[in-house]
C-alpha positions in Angstrom: -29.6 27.7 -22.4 -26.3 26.0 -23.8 -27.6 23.3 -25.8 -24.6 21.2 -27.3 -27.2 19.0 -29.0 -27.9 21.5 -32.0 -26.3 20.9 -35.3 -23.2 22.6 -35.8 -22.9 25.2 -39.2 -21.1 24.1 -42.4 -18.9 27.1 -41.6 -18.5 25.9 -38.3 -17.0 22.7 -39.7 -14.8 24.3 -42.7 -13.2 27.2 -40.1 -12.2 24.6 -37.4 -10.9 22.7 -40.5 -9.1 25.5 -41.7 -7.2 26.6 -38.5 -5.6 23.1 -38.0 -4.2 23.4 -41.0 -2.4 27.4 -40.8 -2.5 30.2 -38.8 -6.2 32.3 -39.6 -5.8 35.8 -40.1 -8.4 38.2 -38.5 -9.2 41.5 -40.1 -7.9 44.9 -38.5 -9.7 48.2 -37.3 -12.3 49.3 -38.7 -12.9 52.4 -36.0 -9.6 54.2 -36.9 -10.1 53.4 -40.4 -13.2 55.5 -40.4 -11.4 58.1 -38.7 -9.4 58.6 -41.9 -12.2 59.8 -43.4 -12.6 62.5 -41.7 -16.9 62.2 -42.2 -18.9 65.0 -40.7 -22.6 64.9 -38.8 -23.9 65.0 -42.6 -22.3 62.2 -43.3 -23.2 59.8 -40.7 -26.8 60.6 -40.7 -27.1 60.5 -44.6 -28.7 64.1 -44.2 -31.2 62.7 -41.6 -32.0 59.9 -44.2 -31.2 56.9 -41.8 -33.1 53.9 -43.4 -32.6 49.9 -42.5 -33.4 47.2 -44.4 -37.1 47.5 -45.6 -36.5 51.1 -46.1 -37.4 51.2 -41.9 -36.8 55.3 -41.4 -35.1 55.5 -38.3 -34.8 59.2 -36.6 -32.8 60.7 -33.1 -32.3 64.4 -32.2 -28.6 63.3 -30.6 -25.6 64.0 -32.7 -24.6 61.0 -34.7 -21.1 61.7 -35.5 -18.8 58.9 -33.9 -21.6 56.3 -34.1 -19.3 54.3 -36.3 -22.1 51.4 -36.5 -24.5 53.8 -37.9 -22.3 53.7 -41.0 -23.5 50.5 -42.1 -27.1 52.2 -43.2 -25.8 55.7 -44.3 -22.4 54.8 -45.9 -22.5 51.0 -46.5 -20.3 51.2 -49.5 -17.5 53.2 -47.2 -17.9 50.1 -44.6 -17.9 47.4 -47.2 -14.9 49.1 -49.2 -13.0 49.2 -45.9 -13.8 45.6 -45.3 -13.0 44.6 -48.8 -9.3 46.2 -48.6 -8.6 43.8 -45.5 -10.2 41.2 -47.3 -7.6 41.4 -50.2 -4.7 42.2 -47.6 -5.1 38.4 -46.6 -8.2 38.1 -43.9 -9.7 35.0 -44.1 -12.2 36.8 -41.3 -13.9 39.8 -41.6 -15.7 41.8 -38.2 -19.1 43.0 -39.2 -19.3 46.9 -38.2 -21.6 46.3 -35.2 -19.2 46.5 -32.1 -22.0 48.9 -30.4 -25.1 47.5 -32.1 -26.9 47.0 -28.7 -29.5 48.6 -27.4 -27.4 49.5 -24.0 -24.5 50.9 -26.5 -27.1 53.0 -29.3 -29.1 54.6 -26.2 -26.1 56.8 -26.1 -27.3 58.1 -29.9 -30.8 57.4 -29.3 -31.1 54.6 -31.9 -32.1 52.1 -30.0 -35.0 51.3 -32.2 -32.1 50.6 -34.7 -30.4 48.0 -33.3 -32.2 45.0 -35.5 -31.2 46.8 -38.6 -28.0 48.0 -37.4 -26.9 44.1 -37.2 -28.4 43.0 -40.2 -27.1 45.6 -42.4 -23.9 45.4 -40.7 -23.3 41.2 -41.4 -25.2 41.9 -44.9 -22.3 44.2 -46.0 -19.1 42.2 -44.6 -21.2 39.4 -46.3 -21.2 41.6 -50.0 -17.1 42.6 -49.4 -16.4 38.9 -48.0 -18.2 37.7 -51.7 -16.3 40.4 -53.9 -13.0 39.4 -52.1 -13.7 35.6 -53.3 -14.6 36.8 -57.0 -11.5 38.3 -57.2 -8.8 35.8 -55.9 -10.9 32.7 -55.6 -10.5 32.2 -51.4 -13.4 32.4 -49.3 -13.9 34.4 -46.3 -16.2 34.4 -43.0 -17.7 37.0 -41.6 -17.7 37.3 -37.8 -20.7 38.9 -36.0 -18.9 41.5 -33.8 -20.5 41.9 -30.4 -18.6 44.5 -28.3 -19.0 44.4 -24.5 -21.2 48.0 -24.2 -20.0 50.6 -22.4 -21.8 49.2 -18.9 -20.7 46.3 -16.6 -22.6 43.9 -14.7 -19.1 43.0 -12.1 -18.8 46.6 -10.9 -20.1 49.3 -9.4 -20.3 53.0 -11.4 -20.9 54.6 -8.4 -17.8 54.8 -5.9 -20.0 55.5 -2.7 -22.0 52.7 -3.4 -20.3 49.3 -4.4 -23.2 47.8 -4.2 -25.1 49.4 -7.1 -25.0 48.4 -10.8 -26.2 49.8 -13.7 -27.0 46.9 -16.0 -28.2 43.5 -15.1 -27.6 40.5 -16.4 -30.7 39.9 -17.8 -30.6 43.4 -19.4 -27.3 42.0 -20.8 -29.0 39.2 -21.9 -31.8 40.5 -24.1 -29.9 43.4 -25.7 -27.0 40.9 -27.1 -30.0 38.3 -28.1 -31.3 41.0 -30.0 -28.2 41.8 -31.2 -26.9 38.2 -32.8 -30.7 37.4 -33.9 -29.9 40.4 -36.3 -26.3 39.1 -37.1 -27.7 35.8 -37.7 -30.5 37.0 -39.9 -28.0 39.2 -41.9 -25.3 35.8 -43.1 -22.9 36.2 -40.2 -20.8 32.8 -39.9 -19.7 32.9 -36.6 -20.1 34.9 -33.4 -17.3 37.6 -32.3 -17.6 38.5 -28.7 -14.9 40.8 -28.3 -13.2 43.5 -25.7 -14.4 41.9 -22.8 -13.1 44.0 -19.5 -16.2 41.9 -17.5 -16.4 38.3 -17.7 -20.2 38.5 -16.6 -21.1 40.4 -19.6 -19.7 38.1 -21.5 -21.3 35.4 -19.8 -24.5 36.8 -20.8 -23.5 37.6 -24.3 -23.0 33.7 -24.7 -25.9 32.5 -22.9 -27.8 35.1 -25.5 -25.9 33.3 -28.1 -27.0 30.1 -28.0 -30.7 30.9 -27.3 -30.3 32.5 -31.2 -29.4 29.1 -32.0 -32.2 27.6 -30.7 -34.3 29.7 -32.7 -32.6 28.9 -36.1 -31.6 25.3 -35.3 -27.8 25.3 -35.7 -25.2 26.5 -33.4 -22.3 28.9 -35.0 -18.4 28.9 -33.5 -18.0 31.3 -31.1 -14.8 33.5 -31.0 -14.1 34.8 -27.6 -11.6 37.9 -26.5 -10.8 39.0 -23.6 -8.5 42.8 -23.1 -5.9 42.8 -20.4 -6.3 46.2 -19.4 -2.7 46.9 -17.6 0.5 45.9 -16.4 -0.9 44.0 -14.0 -2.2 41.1 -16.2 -5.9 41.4 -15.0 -9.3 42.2 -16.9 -10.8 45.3 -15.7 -13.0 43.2 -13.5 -10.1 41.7 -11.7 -9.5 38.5 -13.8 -6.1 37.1 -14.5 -6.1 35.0 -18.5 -6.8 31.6 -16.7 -9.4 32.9 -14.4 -11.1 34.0 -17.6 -10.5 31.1 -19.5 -12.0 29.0 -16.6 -15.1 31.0 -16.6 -16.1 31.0 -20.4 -14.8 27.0 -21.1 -17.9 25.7 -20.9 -19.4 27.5 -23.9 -16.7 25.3 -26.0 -15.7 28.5 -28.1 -14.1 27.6 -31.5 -11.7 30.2 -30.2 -10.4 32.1 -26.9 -8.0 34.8 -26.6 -7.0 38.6 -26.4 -7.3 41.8 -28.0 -7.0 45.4 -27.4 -5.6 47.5 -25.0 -1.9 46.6 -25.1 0.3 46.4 -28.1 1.7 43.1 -29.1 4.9 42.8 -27.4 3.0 43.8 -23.6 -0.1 41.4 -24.5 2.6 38.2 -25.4 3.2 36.9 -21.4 -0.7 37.2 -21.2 -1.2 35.2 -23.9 1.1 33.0 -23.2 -0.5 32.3 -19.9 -3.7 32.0 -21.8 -2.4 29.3 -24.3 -1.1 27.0 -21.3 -4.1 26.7 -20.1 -7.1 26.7 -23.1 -7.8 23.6 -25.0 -9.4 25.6 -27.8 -7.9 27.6 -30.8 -6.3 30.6 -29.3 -6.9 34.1 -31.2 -4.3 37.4 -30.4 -5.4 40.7 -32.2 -3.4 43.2 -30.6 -3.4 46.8 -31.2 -0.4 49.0 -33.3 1.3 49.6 -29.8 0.2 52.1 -27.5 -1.5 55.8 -29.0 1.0 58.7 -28.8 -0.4 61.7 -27.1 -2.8 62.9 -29.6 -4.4 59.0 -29.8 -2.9 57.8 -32.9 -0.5 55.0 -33.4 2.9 54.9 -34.3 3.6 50.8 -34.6 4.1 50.3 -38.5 2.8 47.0 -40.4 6.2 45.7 -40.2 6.7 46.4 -36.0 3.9 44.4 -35.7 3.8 41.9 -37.7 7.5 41.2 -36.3 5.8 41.4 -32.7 2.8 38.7 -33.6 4.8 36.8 -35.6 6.7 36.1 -32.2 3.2 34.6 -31.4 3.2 32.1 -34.0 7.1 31.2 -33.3 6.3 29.9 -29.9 3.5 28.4 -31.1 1.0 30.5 -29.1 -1.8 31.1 -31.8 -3.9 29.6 -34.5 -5.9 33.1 -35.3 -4.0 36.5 -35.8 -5.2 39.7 -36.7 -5.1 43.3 -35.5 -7.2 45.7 -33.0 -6.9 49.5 -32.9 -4.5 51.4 -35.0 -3.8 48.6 -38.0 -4.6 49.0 -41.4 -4.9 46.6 -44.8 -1.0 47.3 -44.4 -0.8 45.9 -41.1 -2.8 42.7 -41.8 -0.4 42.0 -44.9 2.4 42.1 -43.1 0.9 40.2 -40.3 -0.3 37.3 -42.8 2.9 37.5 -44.9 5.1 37.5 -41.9 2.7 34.0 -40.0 2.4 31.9 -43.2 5.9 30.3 -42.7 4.8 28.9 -39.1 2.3 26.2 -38.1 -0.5 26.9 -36.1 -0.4 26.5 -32.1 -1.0 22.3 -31.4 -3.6 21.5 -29.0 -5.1 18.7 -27.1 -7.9 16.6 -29.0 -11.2 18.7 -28.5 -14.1 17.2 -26.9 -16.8 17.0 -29.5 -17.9 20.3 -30.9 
């Protein structure tokens, strides 16, 4: 249901405003942020005290620990501290802690009865940090509604001797991100995140999700859509090279398209290059700290990175910047410090938004 005939947001008009004007910068990563720390199985589940908005009780007997979403109901002020710190490190946009707020993703935990209050809390909280960030140095912020791409995929088969055979539907795609953004809506979100895609088709049905929430509330938010090149070869997971995937999620008009993820900066730059050719959108690039070392963590520091995306915004490649797995408020800093001296990537007139 891609209705182009709702109203657009206010935000939608101040942020496409904003990025013809400078480069936007993206918050960083919230999952190894959380790693630092170091919360146990008490901690996540709040003692087994896991209430949503309403003071809804919600219970599972699966281990919680690692449910990073979960977070947002039994240690909001830890998520909304976190997002405050990238906030004052110069993100104009700040993810909502929801990347696995489906019901696909929580079934893993056995929270799927969560999953309204998961996304509610979570854009509720980026909301509260995105408003102390303002008090404090005058500069508003937005707050994305992260949607991550589950950990099932509607392309491929799971089962080698049976190609044939998926796990998820689109359909089943389709209802779990609806119920998804209808809670990021409800909870202030400003704009739609759909983010990590490895399978065009789920992301495909995320949109398609996405503007049936619109419907219901009568405006239509931007959409910020990322794809992750997941090796050398320049291909999603599913098989797609950047323009393939361009090509297949134009027609939703994103306010942005682009790549995050998987590959440090300097490996993701000829991908997103080939992506920039081709998009007549804003194009985002969040790339991750380099590569993990062998015991997962990463190396890059702020200033290898932001020397890497800054590259980005030389060659005029970008309009949105920010940073994926392994960056920190120190990272985004640099990042914003080292892009504010370059115009953002030109592109063609956009059709009507």
């Amino acid at each position: 249901m891609i209705n182009f005939s709702l109203p657009i947001s206010e935000s939608y008009e101040a942020l496409q405003a904003a990025a013809r004007e400078r480069i936007l910068i993206l918050d960083g990563a919230m999952g190894t942020m959380i790693q630092t720390l170091n919360m146990t199985e008490e901690d996540f589940t709040a003692k087994g005290h896991i209430h949503g908005p309403g003071c809804r009780h919600h219970h599972s007997d699966h281990p919680q620990k690692g449910n990073n979403d979960l977070l947002v109901l039994t240690q909001p002020q830890a998520v909304e501290d976190i997002q405050l710190e990238f906030a004052l490190a110069g993100a104009d946009i700040l993810e909502t802690n929801t990347f696995s707020s489906t019901t696909i993703a929580q079934a893993d935990y056995g929270l799927e009865d969560a999953v309204h209050d998961l996304n509610v809390a979570g854009a509720q909280g980026a909301r509260r940090a995105a408003e102390r960030a303002q008090a404090i140095d005058g500069k508003r912020r937005y707050v994305a509604g992260a949607v991550g791409p589950t950990n099932r995929t509607a392309s491929i088969s799971p089962d080698v001797n049976d190609p044939g055979y998926r796990a998820v539907t689109f359909d089943d795609l389709r209802i779990a991100y609806g119920q998804q953004i209808d809670g990021l809506i409800e909870g202030g979100a400003d704009l739609i995140l759909i983010e990590t895609i490895f399978d065009t088709l789920n992301a495909k049905a995320a949109i398609f999700a996405a503007f049936e929430s619109f419907a219901k509330v009568g405006r239509r938010l931007p959409i910020m859509i990322s794809g992750t090149i997941t090796d050398a070869s320049g291909r999603m997971l599913s098989g797609q090279t950047p323009t393939a995937f361009w090509h297949s999620v134009r027609h939703a008009r994103p306010f942005t398209v682009g790549l995050n993820c998987a590959l440090g900066a300097d490996a993701m730059r000829p991908h997103l290059t080939e992506l920039a050719g081709v998009a007549d959108t804003f194009v985002c690039a969040y790339p991750n700290a380099g590569l993990p070392n062998a015991f997962g963590a990463y190396d890059e520091t702020p200033d290898q990175t932001a020397a890497l995306v800054e590259v980005f915004a030389k060659e005029g490649l970008i309009n949105v910047a920010g940073g994926c797995c392994g960056t920190t408020p120190d990272h985004i800093r640099a990042i914003a410090e080292r892009v504010a001296a370059h115009p953002p990537r030109k592109l063609k007139e956009l059709a009507d938004a």
